[in-house]
C-alpha positions as CSV (number, residue, x, y, z in Angstrom):
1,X,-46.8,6.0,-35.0
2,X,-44.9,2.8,-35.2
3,X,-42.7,1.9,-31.7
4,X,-39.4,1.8,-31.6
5,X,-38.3,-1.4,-29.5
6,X,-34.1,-1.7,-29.2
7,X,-32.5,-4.2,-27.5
8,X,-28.7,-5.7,-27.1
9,X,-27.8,-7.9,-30.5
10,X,-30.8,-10.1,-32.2
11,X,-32.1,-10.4,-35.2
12,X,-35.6,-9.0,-36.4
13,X,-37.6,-10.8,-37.9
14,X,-40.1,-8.0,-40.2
15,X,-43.7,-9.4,-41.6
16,X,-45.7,-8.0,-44.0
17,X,-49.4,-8.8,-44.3
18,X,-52.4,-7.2,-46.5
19,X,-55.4,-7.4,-45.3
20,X,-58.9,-6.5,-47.2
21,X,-58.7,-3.5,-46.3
22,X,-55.6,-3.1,-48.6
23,X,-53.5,-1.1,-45.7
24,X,-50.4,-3.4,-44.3
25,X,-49.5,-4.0,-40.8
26,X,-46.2,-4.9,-40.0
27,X,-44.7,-7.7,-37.1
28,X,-41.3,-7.3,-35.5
29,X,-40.2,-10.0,-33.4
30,X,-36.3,-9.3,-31.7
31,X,-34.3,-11.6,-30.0
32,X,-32.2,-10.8,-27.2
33,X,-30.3,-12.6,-25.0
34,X,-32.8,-15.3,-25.3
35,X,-35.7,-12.9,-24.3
36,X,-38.7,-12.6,-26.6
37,X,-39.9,-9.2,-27.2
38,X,-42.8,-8.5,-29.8
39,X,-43.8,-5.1,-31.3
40,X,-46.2,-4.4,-33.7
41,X,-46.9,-1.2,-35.7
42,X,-49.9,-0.7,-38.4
43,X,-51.4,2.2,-40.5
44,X,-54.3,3.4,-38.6
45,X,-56.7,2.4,-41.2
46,X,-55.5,-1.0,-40.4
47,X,-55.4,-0.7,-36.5
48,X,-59.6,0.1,-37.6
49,X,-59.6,-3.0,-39.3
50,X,-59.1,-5.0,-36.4
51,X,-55.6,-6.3,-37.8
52,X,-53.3,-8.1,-35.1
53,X,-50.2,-10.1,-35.6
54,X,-48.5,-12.5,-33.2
55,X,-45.4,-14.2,-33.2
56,X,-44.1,-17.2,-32.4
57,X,-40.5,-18.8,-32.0
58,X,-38.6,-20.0,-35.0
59,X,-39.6,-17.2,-37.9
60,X,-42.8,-18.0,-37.9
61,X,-46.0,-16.0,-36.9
62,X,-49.7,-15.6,-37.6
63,X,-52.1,-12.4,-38.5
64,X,-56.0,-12.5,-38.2
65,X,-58.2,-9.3,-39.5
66,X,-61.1,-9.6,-37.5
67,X,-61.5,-13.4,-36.1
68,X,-61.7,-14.9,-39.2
69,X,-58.3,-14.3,-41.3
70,X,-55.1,-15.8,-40.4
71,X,-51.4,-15.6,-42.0
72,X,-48.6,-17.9,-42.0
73,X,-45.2,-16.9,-43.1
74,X,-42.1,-19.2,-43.8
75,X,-38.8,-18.6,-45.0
76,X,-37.7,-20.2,-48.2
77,X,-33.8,-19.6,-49.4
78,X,-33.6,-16.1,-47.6
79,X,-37.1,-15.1,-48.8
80,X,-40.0,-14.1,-46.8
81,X,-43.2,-15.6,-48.1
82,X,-46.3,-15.3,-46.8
83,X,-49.8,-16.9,-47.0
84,X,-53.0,-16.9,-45.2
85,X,-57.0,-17.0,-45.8
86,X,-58.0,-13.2,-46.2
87,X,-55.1,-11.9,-47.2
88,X,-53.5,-11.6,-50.4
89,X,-50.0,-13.9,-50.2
90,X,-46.6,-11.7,-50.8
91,X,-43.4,-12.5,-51.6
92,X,-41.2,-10.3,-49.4
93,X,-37.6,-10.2,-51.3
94,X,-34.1,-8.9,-48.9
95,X,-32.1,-6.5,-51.5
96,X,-29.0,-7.4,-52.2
97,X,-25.9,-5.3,-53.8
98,X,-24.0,-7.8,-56.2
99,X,-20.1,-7.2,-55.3
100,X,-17.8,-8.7,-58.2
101,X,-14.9,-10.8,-57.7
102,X,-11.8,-10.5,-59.2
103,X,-8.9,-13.7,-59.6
104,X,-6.5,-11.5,-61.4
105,X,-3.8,-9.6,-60.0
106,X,-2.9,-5.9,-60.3
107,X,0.6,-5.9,-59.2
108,X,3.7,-7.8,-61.0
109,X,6.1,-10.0,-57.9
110,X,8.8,-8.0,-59.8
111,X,8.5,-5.6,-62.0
112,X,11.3,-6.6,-64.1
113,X,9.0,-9.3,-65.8
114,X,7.1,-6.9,-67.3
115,X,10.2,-6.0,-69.5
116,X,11.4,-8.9,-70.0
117,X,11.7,-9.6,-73.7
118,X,11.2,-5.8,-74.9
119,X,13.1,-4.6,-78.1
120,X,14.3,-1.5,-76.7
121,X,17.4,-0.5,-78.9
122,X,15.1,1.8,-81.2
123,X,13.2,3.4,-78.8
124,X,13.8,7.0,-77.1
125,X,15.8,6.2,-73.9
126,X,14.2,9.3,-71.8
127,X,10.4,7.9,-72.7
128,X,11.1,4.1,-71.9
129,X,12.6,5.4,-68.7
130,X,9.6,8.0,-68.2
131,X,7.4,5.5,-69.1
132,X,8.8,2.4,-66.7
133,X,8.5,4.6,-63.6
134,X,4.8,5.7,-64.1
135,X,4.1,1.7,-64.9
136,X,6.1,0.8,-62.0
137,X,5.0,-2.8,-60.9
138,X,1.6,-2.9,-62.2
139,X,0.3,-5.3,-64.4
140,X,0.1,-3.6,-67.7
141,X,1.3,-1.4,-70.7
142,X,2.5,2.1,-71.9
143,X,2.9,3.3,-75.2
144,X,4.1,6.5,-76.2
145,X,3.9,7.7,-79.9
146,X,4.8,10.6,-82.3
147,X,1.4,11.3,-84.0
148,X,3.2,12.8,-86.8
149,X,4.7,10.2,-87.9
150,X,3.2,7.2,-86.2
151,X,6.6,6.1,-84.9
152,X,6.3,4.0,-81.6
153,X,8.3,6.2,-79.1
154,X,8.5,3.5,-76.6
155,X,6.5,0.5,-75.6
156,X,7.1,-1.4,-72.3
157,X,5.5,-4.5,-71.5
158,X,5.2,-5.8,-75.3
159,X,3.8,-9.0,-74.9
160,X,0.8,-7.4,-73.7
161,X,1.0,-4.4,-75.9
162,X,1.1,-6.6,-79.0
163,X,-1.3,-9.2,-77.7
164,X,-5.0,-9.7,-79.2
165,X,-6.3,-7.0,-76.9
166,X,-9.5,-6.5,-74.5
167,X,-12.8,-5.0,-74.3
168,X,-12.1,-1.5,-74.9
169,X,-14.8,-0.4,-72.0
170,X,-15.6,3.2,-73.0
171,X,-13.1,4.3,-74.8
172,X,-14.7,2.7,-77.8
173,X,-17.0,6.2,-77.0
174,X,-14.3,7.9,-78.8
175,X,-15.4,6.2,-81.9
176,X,-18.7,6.4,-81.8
177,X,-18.8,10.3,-81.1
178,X,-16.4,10.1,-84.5
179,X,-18.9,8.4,-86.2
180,X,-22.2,10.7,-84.9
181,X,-20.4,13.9,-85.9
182,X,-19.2,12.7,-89.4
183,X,-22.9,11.7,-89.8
184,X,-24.5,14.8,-89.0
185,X,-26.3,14.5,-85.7
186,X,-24.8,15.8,-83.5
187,X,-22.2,18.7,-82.3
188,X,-20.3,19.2,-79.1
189,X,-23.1,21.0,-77.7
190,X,-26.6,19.2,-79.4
191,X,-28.6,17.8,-76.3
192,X,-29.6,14.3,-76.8
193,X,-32.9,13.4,-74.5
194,X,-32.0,10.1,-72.4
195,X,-35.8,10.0,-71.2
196,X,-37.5,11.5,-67.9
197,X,-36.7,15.0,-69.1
198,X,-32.8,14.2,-69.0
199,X,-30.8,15.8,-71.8
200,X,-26.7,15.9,-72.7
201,X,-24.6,16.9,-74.9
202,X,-21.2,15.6,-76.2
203,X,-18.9,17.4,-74.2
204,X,-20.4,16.1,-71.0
205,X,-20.8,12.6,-72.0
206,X,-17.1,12.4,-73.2
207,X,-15.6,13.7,-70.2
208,X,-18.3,12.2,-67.8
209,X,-18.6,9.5,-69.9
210,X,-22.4,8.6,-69.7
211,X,-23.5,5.3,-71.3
212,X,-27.0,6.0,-72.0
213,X,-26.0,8.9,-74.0
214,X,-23.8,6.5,-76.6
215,X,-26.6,3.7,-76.4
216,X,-28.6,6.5,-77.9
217,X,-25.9,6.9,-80.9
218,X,-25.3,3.8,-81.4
219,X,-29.1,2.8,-81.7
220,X,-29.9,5.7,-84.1
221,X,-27.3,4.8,-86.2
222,X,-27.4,1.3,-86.5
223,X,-24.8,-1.6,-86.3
224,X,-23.7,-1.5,-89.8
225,X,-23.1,2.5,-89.7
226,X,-21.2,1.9,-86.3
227,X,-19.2,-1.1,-87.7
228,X,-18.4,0.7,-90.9
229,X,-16.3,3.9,-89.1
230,X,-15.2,1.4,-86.8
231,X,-13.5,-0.4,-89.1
232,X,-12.6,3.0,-91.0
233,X,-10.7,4.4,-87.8
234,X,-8.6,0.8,-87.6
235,X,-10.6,-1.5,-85.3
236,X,-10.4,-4.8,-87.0
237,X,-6.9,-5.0,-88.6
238,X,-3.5,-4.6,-87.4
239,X,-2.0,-1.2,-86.4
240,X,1.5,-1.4,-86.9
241,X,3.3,-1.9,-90.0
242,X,5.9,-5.1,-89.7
243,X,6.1,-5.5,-85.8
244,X,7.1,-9.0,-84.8
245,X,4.5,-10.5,-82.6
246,X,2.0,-8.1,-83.4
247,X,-1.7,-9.9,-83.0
248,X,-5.2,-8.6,-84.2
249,X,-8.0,-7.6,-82.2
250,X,-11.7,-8.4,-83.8
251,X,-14.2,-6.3,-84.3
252,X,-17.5,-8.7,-85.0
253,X,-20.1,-8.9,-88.1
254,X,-22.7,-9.2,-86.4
255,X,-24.5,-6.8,-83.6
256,X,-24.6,-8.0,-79.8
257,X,-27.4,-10.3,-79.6
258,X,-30.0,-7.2,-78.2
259,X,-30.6,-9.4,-75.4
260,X,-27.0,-8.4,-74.3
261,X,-27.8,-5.2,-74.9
262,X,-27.5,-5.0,-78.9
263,X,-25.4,-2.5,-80.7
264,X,-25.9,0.1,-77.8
265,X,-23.9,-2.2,-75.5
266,X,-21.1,-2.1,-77.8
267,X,-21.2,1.8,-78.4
268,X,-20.9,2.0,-74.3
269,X,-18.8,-0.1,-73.2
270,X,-17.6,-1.8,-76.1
271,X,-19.0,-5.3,-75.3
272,X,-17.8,-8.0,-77.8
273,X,-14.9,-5.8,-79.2
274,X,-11.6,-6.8,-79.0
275,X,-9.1,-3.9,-79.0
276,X,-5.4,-3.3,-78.8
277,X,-3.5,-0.9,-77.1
278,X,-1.4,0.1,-80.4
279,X,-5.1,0.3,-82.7
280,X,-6.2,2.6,-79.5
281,X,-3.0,4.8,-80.0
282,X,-3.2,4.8,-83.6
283,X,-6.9,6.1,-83.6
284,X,-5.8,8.8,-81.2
285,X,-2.7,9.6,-83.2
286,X,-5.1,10.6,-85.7
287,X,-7.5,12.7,-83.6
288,X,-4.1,14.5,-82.6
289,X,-2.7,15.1,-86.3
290,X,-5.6,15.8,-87.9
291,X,-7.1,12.5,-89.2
292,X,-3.9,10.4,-91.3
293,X,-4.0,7.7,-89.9
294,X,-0.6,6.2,-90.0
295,X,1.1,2.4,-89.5
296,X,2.3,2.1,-86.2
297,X,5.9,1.5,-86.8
298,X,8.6,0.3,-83.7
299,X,12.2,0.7,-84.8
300,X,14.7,-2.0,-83.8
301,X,17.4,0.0,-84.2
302,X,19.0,3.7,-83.2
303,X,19.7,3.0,-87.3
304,X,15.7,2.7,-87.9
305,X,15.4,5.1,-85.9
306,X,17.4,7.8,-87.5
307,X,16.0,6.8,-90.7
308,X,12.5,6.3,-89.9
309,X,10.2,6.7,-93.0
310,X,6.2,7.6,-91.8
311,X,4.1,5.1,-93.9
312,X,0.0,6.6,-94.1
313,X,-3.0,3.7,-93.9
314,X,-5.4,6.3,-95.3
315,X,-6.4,9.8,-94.2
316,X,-9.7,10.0,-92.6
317,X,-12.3,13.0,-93.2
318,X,-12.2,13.8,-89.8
319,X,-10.5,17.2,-89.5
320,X,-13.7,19.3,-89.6
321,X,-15.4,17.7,-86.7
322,X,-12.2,17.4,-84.4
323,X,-13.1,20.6,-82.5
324,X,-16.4,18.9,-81.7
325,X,-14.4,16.5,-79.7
326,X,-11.6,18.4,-78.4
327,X,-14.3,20.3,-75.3
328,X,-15.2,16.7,-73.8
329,X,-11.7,15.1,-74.5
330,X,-10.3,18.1,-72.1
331,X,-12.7,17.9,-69.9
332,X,-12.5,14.4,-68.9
333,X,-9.2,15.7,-67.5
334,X,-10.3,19.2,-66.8
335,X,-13.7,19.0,-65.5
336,X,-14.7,18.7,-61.8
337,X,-16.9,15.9,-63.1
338,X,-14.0,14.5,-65.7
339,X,-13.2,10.9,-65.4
340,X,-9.4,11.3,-66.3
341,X,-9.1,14.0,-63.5
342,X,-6.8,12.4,-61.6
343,X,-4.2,12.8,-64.0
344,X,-3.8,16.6,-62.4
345,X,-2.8,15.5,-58.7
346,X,0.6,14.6,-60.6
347,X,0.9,16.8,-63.8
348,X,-0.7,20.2,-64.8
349,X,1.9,22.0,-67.0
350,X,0.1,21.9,-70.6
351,X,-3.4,20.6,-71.9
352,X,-3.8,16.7,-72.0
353,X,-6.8,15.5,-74.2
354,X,-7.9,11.9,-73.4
355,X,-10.7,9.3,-72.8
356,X,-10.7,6.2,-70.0
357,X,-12.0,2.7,-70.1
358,X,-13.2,0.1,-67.1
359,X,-15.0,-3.0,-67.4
360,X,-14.1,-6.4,-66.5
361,X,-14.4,-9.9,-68.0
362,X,-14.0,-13.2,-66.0
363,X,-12.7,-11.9,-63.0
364,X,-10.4,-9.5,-65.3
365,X,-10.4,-5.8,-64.4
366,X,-9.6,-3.9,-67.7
367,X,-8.0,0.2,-67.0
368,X,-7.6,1.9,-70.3
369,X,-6.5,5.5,-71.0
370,X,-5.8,7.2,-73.9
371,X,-4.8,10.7,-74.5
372,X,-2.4,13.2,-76.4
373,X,-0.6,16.3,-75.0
374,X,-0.2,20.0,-76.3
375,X,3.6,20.1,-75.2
376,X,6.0,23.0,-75.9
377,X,7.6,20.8,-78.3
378,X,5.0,19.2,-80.1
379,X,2.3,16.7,-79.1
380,X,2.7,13.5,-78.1
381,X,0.3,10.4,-77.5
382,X,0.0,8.0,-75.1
383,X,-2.0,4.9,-74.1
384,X,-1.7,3.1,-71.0
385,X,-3.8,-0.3,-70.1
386,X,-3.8,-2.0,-67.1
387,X,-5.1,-5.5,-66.3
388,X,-6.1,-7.1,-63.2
389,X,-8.0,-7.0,-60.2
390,X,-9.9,-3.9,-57.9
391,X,-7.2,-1.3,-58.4
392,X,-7.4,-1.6,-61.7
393,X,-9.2,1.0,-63.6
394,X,-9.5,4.1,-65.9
395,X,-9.0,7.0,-63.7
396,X,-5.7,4.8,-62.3
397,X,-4.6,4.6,-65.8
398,X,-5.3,8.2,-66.1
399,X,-2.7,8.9,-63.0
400,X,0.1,6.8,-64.3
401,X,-0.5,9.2,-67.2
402,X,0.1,11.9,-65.2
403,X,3.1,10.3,-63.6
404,X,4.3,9.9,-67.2
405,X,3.8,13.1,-68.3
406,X,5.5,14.7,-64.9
407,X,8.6,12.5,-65.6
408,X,9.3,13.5,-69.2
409,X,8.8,17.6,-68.1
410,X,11.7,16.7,-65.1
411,X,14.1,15.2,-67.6
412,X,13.6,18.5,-69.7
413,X,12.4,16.8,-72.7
414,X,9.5,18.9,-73.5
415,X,12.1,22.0,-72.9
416,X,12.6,23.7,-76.3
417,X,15.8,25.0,-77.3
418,X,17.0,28.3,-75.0
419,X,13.7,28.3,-72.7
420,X,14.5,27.9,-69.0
421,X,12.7,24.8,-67.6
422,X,9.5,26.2,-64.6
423,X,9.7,23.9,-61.7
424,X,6.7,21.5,-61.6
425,X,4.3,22.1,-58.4
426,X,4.5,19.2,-55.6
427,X,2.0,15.9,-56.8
428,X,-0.9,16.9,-55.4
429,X,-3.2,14.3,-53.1
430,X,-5.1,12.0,-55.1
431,X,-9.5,13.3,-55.6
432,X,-11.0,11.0,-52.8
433,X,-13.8,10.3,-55.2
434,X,-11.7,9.2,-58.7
435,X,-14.2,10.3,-61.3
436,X,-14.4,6.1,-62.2
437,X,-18.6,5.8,-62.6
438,X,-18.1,2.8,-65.3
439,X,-19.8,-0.4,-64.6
440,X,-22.2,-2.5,-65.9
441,X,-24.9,-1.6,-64.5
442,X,-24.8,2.4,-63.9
443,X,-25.2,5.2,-66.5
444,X,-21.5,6.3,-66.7
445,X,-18.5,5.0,-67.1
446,X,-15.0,5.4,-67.8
């Protein structure tokens, strides 16, 4: 048994040293209030060796098995190594946990910038309004759109909404699973094997949103596969139909150098895609009508609007496998486990199907959320994405959702005709533990 020596403040100083024997001993010098205290502590096998360790001032210290081996250590950009005759030399390396930096900010100095510029004339007052106080002064976009028709309910913050778009993060999963189930492998409930005895199945990884699980997809497909539905459910070309200002995300030829983790990078988290909110709404649009996939289209006017004409893309073959994706879609909001669950602290009155995003580029935090609601009136998308810094990510995207959702039920405008409006439940507090698991270098993600 190894002694336990504690003193007032220090610093400890540990050694590791093989001997022949191929047991370790280990030195612990503490500093104290400028006393020296040593303490050593070895396997027993070792103590039988005859292994000993002393240590001197300044990090440095020698070991001897018998009277003939000795071992210096020194300490060379935070690393311990040591050497010595007898024993094999080590490289002792401190773990460290990488903590990213982000420049950009979450929050707007005044939220009245983010509007600044919107064509608003066309739009549905009661959504604009719903949609500006879930936003509220955070850097970033809502969208709201009739899936029906593909007309653009409301859209605040439109430079960013019509800008050339991010890294999609995982919603780009929404694809993919599009793509797997209109190729036959899977269904919502087919365990895939992720190794070590580890199996899921698509309703888990959708509202869990686990990475190796889409890696798996994508891989088994192929990039070309992958890139063709990707470009068949709008990634690549412009969603809207004639709105000024409109720019085009990019959706590559060629795979993710597999070095950067190849095509099963860019089925996880969407790495060297460039997506924008309105081709996120219009892909949802159509997982919430059935598969046409319309032209976004924004009236300028209350004159456009009243005449408003829906004008198709093309109508994808996608309406047999939508129940396969509706489970893990809900449960990203239902679930315990769901990463969109924090949409319920603030709204719980009808179903909401959706999907989160997080990942970050440059110092950039990128929040993404996309979803559709089963209202008493008729469903409704929505896509909210949020730029900036730490507080920036899916599961807050998710909230604002909620927020959204809770302000257009208050106004009465999912109230149909002659049905008495049920008081909404007070917010509820925020999940201490968000549901967020994306990052770059864990299994799930948003």
């Amino acid at each position: 048994m190894s002694r336990l020596i504690q003193l007032l403040g220090g610093m400890v100083l540990c050694l590791v040293v093989s001997g022949p024997s191929g047991f370790a001993a280990t030195k612990k010098k503490v500093h104290a209030g400028g006393a020296k205290v040593t303490a050593k502590s070895a396997h027993p096998a070792a103590k039988a060796a005859g292994t000993r360790t002393v240590a001197k001032k300044g990090g440095s210290a020698k070991a001897a098995v018998g009277a003939k081996s000795s071992v210096r250590t020194r300490t060379v950009h935070g690393r311990t190594v040591v050497r010595g005759r007898g024993a094999k030399a080590r490289l002792a390396v401190r773990r460290t946990r990488y903590v990213e930096h982000f420049s950009a900010n979450s929050f707007a100095d005044n939220a009245d910038n983010l509007t600044l510029g919107d064509v608003t004339a066309g739009e549905d007052p009661i959504v604009r309004a719903a949609a500006i106080r879930a936003l509220g002064n955070m850097n970033g976009t809502a969208i709201a759109i009739d899936p029906t028709t593909g007309r653009i309910l409301a859209m605040v913050n439109q430079k960013l909404a019509l800008s050339s778009g991010a890294e999609p993060c995982s919603t780009i999963k929404l694809t993919v699973a599009l793509a797997a189930l209109e190729e036959g492998l899977i269904k919502h409930d087919t365990p895939v094997s992720l190794g070590r005895n580890y199996k899921v199945n698509l309703t888990y990884a959708l509202a869990k949103s686990v990475n190796p699980y889409f890696e798996v997809l994508g891989r088994t497909m192929g990039f070309e596969r992958v890139k063709h539905y990707a470009n068949q459910f709008g990634l690549g070309e412009l969603a809207g139909y004639h709105i000024q200002g409109e720019q085009l995300g990019t959706y590559p030829d060629e795979e993710l150098p597999q070095k950067l983790g190849g095509v099963g990078r860019m089925c996880s988290f969407g790495e060297g895609i460039s997506m924008t909110p309105l081709q996120l709404g219009a892909i949802v649009s159509a997982i919430a009508n059935g598969g046409t996939l319309y032209y976004l289209q924004h009236p300028q006017t209350q004159m456009d609007a009243k005449n408003f004409t829906p004008k198709v893309k093309r109508v994808l073959n996608i309406a047999p496998i939508l129940p396969e994706m509706r489970p893990g879609m809900e449960g990203a909001v239902g679930a315990s486990y769901g990463t969109a669950r924090s949409l319920r602290a603030n709204f719980s009155a009808f179903p909401v199907m959706g999907k989160t995003g997080t990942c970050s580029n440059n110092g950039t935090r990128f929040g993404w959320f996309g979803s559709y609601a089963e209202t008493p009136t008729g469903r409704i998308v929505t896509v909210i994405f949020l730029e900036g810094g730490r507080p920036t990510f899916g599961p807050k995207a998710a909230e604002l959702t909620g927020q959204f959702y809770r302000a257009m039920y208050e106004s009465s405008y999912f109230q149909p005709r002659g049905v008495p409006l049920v008081p909404l439940p007070p917010a509820a507090p925020m999940p201490t533990n968000t549901g967020e698991d994306d990052g770059k270098t864990e299994t799930t993600g948003q």
